[in-house]
C-alpha positions as CSV (number, residue, x, y, z in Angstrom):
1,X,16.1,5.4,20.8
2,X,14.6,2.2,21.8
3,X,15.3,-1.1,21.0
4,X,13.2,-2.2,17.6
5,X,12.9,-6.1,18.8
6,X,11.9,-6.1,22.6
7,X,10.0,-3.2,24.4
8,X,8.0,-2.7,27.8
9,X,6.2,-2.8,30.2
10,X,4.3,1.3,28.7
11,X,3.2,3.0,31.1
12,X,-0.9,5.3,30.3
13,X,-0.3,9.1,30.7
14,X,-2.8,9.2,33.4
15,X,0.1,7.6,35.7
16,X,2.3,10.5,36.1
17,X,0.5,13.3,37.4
18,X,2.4,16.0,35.6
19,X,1.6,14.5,31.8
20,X,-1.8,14.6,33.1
21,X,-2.9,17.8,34.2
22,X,-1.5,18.5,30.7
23,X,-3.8,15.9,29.0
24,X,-6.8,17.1,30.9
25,X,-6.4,20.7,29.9
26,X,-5.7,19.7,25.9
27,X,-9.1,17.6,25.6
28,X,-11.2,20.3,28.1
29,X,-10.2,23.2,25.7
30,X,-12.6,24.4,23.4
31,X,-12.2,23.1,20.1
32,X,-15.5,24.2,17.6
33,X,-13.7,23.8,14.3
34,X,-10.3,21.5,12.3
35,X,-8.3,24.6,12.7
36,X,-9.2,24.6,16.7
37,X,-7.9,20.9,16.8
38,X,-4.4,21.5,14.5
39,X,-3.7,23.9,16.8
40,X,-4.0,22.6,20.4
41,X,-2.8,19.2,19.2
42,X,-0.2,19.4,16.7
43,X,1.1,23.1,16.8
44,X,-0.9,23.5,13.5
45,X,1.7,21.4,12.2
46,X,-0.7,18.8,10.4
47,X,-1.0,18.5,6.9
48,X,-3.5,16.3,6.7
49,X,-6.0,18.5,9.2
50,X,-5.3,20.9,6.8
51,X,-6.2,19.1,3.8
52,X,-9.1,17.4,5.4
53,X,-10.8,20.8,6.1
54,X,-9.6,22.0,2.9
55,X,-11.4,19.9,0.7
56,X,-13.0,17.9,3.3
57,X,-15.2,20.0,5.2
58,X,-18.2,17.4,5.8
59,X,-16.0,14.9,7.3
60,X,-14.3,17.6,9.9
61,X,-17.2,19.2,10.7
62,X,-18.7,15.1,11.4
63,X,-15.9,14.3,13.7
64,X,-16.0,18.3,15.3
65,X,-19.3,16.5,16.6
66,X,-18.1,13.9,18.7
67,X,-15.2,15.4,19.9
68,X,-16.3,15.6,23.1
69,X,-17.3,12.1,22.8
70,X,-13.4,11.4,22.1
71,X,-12.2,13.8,25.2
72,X,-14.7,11.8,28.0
73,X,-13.1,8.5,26.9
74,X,-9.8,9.9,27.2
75,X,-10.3,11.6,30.3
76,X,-12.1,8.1,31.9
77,X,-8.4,6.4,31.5
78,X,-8.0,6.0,35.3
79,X,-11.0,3.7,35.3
80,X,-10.4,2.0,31.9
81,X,-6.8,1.2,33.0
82,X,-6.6,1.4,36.8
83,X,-3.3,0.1,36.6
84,X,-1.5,2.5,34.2
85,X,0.5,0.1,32.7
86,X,0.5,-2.8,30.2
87,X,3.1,-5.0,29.1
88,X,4.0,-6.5,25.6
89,X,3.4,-10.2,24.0
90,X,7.4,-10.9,24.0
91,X,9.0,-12.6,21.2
92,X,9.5,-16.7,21.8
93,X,6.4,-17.3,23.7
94,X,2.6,-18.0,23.6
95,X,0.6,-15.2,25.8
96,X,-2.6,-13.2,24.4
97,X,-4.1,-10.1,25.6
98,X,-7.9,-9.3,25.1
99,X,-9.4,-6.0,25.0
100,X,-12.7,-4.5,25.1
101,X,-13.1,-2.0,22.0
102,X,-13.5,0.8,24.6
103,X,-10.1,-0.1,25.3
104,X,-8.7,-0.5,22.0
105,X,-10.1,2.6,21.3
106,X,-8.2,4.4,24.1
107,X,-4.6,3.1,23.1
108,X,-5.5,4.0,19.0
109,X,-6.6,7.7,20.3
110,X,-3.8,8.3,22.5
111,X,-1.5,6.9,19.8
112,X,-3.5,9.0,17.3
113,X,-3.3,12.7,19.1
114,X,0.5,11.7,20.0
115,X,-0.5,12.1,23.9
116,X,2.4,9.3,25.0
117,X,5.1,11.9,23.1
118,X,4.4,14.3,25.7
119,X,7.1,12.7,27.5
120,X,8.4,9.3,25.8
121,X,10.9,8.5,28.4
122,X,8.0,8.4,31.0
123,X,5.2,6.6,29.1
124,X,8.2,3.9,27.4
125,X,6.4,4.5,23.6
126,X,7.3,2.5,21.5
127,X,9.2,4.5,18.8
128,X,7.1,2.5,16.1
129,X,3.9,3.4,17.7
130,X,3.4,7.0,16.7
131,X,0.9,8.7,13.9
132,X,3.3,11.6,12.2
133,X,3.9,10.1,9.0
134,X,0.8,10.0,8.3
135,X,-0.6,13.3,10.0
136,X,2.2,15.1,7.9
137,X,0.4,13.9,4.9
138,X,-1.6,16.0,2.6
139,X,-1.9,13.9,-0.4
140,X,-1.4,10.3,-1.9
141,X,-1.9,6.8,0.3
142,X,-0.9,8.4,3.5
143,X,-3.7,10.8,3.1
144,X,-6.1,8.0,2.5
145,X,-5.0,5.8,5.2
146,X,-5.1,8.8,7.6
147,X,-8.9,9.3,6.3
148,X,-9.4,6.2,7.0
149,X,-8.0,6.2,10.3
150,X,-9.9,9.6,11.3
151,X,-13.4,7.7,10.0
152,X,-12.0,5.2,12.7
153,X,-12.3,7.9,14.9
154,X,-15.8,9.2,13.9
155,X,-17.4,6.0,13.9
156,X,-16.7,5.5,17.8
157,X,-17.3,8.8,18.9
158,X,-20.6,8.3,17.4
159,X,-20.7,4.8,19.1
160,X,-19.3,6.5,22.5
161,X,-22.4,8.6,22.6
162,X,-25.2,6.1,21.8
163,X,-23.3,3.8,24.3
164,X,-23.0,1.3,21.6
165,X,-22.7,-2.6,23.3
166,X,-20.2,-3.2,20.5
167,X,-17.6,-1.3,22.7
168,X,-17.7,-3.9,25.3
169,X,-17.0,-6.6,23.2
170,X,-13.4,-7.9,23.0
171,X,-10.8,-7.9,20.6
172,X,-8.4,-10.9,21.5
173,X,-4.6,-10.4,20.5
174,X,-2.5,-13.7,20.7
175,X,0.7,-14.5,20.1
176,X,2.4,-18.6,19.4
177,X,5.5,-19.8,19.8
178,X,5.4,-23.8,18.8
179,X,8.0,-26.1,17.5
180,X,7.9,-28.2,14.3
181,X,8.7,-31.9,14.2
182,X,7.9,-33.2,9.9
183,X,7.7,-36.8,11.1
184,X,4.8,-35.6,13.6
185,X,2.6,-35.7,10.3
186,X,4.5,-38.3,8.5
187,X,1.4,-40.4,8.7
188,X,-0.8,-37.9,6.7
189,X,-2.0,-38.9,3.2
190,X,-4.8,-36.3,2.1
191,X,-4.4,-32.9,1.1
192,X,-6.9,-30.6,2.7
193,X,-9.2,-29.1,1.0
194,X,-8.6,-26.2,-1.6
195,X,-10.7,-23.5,-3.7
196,X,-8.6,-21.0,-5.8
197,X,-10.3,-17.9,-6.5
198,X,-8.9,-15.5,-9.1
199,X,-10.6,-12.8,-8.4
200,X,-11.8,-10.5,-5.4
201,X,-10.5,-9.8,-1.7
202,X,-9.3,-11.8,0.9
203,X,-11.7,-9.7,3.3
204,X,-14.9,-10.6,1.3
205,X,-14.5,-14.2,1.7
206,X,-16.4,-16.4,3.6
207,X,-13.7,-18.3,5.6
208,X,-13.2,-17.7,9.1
209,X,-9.8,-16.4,9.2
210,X,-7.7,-14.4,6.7
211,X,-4.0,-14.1,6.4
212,X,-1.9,-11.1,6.8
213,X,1.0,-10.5,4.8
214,X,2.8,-9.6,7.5
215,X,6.4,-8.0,8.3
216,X,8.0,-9.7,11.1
217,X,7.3,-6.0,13.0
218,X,3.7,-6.4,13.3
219,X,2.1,-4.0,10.9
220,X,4.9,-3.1,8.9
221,X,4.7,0.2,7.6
222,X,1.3,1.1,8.4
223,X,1.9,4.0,10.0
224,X,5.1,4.7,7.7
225,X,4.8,4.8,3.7
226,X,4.0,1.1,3.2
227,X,0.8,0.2,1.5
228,X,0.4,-2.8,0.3
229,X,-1.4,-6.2,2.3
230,X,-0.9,-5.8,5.3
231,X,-0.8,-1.7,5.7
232,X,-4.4,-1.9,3.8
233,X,-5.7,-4.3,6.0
234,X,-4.4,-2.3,9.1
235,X,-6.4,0.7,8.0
236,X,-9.9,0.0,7.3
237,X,-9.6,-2.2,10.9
238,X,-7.7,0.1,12.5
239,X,-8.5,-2.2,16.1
240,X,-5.5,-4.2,14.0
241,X,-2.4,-1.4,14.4
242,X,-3.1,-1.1,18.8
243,X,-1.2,-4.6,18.3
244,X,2.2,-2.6,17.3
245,X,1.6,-1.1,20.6
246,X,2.1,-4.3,22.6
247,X,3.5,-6.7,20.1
248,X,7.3,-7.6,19.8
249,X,8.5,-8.7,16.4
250,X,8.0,-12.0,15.4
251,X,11.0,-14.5,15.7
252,X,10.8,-17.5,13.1
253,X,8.6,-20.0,15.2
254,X,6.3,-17.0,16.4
255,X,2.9,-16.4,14.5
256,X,0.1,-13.9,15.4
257,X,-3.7,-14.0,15.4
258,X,-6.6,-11.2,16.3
259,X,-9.8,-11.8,16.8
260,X,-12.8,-10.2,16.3
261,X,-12.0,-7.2,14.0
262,X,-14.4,-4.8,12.4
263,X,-13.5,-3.3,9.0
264,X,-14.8,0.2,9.3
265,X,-13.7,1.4,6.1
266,X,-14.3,0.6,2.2
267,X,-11.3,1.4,-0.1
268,X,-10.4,0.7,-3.9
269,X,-7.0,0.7,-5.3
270,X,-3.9,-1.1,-4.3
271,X,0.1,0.9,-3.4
272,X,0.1,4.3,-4.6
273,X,-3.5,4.1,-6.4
274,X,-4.8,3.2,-2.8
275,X,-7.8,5.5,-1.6
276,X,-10.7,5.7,0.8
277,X,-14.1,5.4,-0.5
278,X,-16.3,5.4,2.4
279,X,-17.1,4.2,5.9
280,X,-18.2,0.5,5.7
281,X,-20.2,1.1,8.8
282,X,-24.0,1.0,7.9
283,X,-27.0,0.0,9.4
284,X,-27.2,-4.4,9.8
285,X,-24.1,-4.6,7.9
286,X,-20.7,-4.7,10.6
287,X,-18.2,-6.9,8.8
288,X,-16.1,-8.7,11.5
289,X,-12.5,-10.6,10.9
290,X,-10.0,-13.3,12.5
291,X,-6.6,-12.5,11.1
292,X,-3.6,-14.9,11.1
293,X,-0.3,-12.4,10.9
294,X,2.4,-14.4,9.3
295,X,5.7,-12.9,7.7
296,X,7.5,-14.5,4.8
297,X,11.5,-14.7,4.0
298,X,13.0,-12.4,1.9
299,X,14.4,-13.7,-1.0
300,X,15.5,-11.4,-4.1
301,X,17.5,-13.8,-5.9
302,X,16.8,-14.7,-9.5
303,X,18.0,-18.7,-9.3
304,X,18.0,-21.2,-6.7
305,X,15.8,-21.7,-3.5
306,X,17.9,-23.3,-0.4
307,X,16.4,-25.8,1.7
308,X,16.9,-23.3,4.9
309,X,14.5,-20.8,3.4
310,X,11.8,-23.1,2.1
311,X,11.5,-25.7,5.2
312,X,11.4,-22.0,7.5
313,X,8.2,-20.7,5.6
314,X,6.5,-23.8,5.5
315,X,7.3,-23.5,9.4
316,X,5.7,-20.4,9.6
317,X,2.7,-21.2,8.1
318,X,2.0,-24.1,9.9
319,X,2.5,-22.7,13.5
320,X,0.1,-19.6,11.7
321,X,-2.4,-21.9,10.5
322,X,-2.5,-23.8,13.5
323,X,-3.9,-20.9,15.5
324,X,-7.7,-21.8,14.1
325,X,-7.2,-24.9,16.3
326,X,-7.0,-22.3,19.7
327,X,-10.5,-22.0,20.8
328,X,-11.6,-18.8,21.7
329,X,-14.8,-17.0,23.0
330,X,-15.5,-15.1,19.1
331,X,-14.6,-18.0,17.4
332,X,-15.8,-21.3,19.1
333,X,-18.3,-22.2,16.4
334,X,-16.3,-21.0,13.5
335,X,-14.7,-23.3,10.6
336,X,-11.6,-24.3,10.6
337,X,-11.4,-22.4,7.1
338,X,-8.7,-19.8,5.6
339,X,-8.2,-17.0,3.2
340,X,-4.7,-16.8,1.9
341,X,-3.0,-15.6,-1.4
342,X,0.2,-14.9,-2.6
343,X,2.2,-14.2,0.7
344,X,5.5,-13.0,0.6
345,X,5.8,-12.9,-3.5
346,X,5.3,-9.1,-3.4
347,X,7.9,-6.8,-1.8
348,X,10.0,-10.0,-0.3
349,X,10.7,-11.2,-3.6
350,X,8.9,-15.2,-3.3
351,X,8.0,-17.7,-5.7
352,X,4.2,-17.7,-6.3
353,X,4.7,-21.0,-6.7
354,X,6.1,-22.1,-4.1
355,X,4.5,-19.9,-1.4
356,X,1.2,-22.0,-2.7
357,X,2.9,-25.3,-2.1
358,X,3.8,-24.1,1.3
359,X,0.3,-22.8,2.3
360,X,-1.0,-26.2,1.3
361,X,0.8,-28.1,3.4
362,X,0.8,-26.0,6.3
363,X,-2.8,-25.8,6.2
364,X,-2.8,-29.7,5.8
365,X,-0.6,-30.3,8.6
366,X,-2.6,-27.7,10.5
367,X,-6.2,-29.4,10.2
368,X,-7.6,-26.9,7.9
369,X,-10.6,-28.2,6.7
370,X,-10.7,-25.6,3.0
371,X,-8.2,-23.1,2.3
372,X,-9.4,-20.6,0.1
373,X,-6.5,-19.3,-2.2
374,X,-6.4,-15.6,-4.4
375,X,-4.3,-15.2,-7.3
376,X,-5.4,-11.6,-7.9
377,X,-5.4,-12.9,-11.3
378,X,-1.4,-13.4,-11.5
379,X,-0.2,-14.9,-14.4
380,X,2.7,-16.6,-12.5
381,X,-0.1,-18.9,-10.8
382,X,-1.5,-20.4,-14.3
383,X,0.9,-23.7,-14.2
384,X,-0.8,-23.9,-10.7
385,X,-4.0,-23.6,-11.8
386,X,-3.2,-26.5,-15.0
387,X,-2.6,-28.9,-12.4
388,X,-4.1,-27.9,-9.7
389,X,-6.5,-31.5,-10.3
390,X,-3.3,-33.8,-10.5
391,X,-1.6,-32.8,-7.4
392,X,-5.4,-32.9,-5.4
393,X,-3.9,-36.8,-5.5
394,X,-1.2,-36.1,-4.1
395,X,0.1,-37.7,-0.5
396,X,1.1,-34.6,1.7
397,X,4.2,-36.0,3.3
398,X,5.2,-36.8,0.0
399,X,4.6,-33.7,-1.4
400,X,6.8,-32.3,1.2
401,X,10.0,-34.7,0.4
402,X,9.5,-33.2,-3.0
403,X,9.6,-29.9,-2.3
404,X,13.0,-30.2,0.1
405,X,14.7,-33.0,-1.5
406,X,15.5,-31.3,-4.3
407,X,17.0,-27.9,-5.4
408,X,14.0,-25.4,-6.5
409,X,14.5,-22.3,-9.0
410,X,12.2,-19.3,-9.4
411,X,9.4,-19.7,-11.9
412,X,10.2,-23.8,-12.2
413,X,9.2,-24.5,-9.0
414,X,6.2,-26.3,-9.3
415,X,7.5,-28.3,-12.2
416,X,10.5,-29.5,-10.3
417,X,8.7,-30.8,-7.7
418,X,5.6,-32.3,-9.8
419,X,8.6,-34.2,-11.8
420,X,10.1,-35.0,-8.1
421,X,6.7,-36.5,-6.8
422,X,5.9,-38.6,-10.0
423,X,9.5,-40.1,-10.0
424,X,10.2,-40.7,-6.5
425,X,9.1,-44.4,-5.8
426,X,11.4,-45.4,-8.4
427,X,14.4,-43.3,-7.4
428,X,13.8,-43.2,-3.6
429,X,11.6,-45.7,-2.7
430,X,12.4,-45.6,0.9
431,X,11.3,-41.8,1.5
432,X,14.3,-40.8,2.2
433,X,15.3,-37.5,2.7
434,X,18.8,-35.8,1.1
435,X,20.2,-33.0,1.4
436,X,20.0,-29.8,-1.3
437,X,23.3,-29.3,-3.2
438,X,25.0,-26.0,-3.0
439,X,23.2,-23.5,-5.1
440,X,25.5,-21.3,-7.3
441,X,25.0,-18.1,-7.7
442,X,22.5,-17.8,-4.4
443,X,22.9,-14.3,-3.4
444,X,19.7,-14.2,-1.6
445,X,19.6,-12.4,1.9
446,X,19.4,-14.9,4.6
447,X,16.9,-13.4,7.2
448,X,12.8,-13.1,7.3
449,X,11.3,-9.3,6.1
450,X,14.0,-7.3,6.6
451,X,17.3,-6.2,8.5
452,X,16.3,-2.6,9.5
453,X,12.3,-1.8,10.4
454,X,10.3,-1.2,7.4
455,X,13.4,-1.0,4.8
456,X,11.4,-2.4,2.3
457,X,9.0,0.4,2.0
């Protein structure tokens, strides 16, 4: 079993003559029908062909279409990889890979169809990398994520025939690793800009970038049983989940952005209730995304917040948020403008408010010029929300002595630091900044996502 945190260089099928003659003879077979395709490529062992040409016979039929569409790209892999190989974006440092969408598409269907499998030790697959959770699925949020995935497929065949020019445009994968110095923005006074929105999706808004819940695996469990931010915003652009391909976790001064996404699919509900609607590719209307990949700590406890925790989220934020200022050949004449919400408050356990304090900051220190923040309508955001006006005032270095000069507790928060802010030139005058006391009764686990991959879900 390979190693969860570092992984590479992978080696394409089409390198080892032996996989390949096998690889040739799977996509040259003739395949008219769903049945055709269960068989050849997954023993008939996939519940979800099954389901899809059970109650799903337009879309199989659709795909059964531009199959062969599929097959040419795969069998053109010598010429769209001469090389055979690709290495990963390593934990600890800054490195980007960019991709056409031909490309992209190449790595999703060979992931998809479970082609490096044929002999994992050979290709160096990345255990995470790998479609069977979801092809085992016949019902529930895997099945809509796998039908959303598989109108991910249908869309580029179609695209493959017409020789569509958006295949040769690039999605950019990056990956920073930058250090954090507070007294390197000790001089800033202003608090950037700051719309809250209570309503809506991150992926409707009109900011350049949008944040990604992420686990520190990039992805999380997208391919597993997860489904919450980050898994939904993996499926309907599926160009996002080639990154758990190439991408090494993310250590704690490591963030990760991709450029240059198309959401292909329109979905309602949210966890379990999640389900595929409908392709979102129409006529005129491809809707295209910069994400920002960021994961939060994990913290279950009900009572105190140690400094460790919320000085290393702030951290992460800012080195995240600081990825607008990279300038790019998609995003050159963007705004330096984000969509966040309530990162980390979901299955890590956060404090809504605090995670909003943090996101302010970091953006601040970051040179956002508007941060554009979702509640989803959470109740635990309203005392955010009361004084949201007051704290528009406030000096953003001396916000942050606020926040880490004294100890924080779940749902007081943002009252403990407001108190903080409006007291400190009479108790502190000098800025000063002091350790937190020992928290009692802190039994929160001290690393980021989780210990084992995925645990969460």
């Amino acid at each position: 079993m390979k190693d969860y945190e570092s992984f590479g260089p992978m080696y394409f099928p089409h390198k080892f003559p032996d996989i390949w003659e096998k690889i040739k003879e799977m996509f040259t077979s003739k395949i008219e029908t769903i049945s055709d395709l269960n068989k050849i490529f997954f023993q008939d062992n996939s519940r979800f062909l099954k389901e899809l040409e059970k109650n799903y016979p337009e879309d199989g039929k659709e795909f059964i279409n531009i199959f062969q569409n599929i097959s040419s790209l795969v069998l053109d892999s010598e010429k769209i990889f001469p090389k055979g190989e690709m290495d990963s974006l390593k934990m600890n440092t800054t490195d980007k890979i960019i991709l056409t969408r031909k490309q992209v598409a190449l790595i999703f269907i060979l992931g998809f169809f479970d082609i490096f499998n044929l002999d994992p030790k050979k290709t160096n697959v990345y255990q995470r990398y790998n479609f069977h959770s979801i092809l085992n699925a016949n019902n529930g949020s895997n099945f809509s994520k796998g039908r959303c995935l598989f109108n991910y497929l249908t869309v580029i065949g179609k695209w493959l025939g017409e020789n569509n020019k958006l295949l040769e445009e690039n999605v950019t994968y990056i990956r920073e690793n930058k250090e954090f110095n507070i007294k390197d923005f000790s001089h800033i006074e202003k608090l950037c800009d700051i719309k809250i929105i209570e309503k809506g999706s991150l992926f409707d808004s009109d900011a350049s970038f949008c944040v990604d819940f992420a686990n520190k695996y990039i992805g999380g469990g997208v391919l597993s049983g997860g489904c919450v931010q980050e898994e939904i915003l993996f499926v309907v652009e599926p160009e996002a989940i080639v990154s758990i391909f190439f991408m090494e976790k993310m250590e704690d001064n490591d963030a990760i952005r991709i450029d240059n996404l198309i959401q292909f699919s329109n979905y309602s509900g949210y966890g379990r209730s999640f389900k595929y609607e409908e392709s979102a590719i129409k006529k005129g209307e491809i809707k295209k995304h910069n994400i920002i990949a960021i994961d939060a700590v994990c913290d279950y406890s009900k009572g105190g917040i140690n400094k460790e925790s919320v000085e290393r989220d702030l951290i992460k934020a800012y080195i995240g948020f600081n990825l607008i200022n990279l300038e790019e050949e998609n995003v050159l004449k963007l705004k330096k403008t984000i969509a966040t919400g309530n990162w980390g408050c979901g299955a890590f356990g956060g404090d809504f408010e605090l995670k909003f304090i943090q996101q302010w900051l970091a953006a601040t220190f970051a040179g956002v010029e508007k941060l554009y923040y979702y509640t989803f309508e959470r109740k635990e955001m309203n005392f955010v929300n009361e004084n949201l006006k007051k704290m528009e005032s406030y000096k953003a270095y001396d916000l942050y002595l606020a926040m880490t000069t004294e100890v924080l507790f779940k749902g007081e928060v943002l009252k403990i630091i407001i108190n903080r802010y409006e007291n400190s030139n009479k108790n502190h005058p000098t800025g000063e900044t002091f350790e937190l006391e020992e928290v009692k009764g802190n039994n929160k686990k001290k690393e980021t996502c989780c210990d084992k991959l995925c645990d969460i879900y």
